[in-house]
N, C-alpha and C positions, 0 to 999 in steps of 0.2 A: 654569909653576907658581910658587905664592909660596909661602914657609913661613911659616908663624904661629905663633910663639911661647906665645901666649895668658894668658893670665891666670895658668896655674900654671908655666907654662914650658916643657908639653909640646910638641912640633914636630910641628905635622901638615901636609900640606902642597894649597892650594888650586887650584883649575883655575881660572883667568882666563880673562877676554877682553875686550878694545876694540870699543867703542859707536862709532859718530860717529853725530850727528844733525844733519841741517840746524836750524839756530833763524832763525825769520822775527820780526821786532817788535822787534828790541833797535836803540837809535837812541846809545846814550854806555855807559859805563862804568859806569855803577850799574845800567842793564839786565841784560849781562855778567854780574856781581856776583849778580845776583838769580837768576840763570839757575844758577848755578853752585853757589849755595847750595842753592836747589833739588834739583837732580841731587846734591850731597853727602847730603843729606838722606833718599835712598834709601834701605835696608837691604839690604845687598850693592852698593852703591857702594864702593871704596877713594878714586879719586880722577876728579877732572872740570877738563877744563881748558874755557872758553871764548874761543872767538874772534871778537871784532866783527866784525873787516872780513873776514872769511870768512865769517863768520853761521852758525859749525858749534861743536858741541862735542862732542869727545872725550872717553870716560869707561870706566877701568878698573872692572870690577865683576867679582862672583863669576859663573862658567860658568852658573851655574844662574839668575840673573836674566834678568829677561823683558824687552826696550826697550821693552814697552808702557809698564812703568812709568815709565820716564823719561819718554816723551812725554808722559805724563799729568802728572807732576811740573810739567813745563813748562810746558803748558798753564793748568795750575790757578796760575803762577806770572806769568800773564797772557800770554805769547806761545805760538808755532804751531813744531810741532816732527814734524819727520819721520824718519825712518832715510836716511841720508845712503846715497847710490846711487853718491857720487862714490869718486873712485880715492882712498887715501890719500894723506897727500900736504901 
């Protein structure tokens, strides 16, 4: 769980959980970038990390979000994105 201070300063506290997605299509560093912004871009995203030479990105969001949405993110963001099947890692 995360605590969130919020706007007034009350403490509530969130259920999390880590995404991985395979991403297919990213070829340098501004793919990455693009992907990554994307998945921030979410509602109920906290944070997204992407990895080129793994082709995978990991992303904190709230419990309650669906991965459909990221892959769509992704998608719409010009690359192919799946729910990573792999071990972490």
């Amino acid at each position: 769980m995360e605590v969130d201070r919020g706007v007034t300063g009350a403490v509530s506290a969130r259920a999390m959980k880590t995404i991985r997605l395979d991403v297919s299509g990213m070829s340098c560093g501004h793919c990455a970038q693009t992907v990554k912004s994307a998945l921030v871009a979410v509602e109920g995203v906290h944070e997204a990390d992407v990895s080129l030479p793994q082709g995978r990105a990991t992303v904190r969001a709230d419990d309650a979000l669906d991965e459909r949405a990221l892959v769509e993110a992704v998608e719409h963001a010009g690359y192919s994105a799946a729910p990573s099947r792999a071990a972490p890692g």
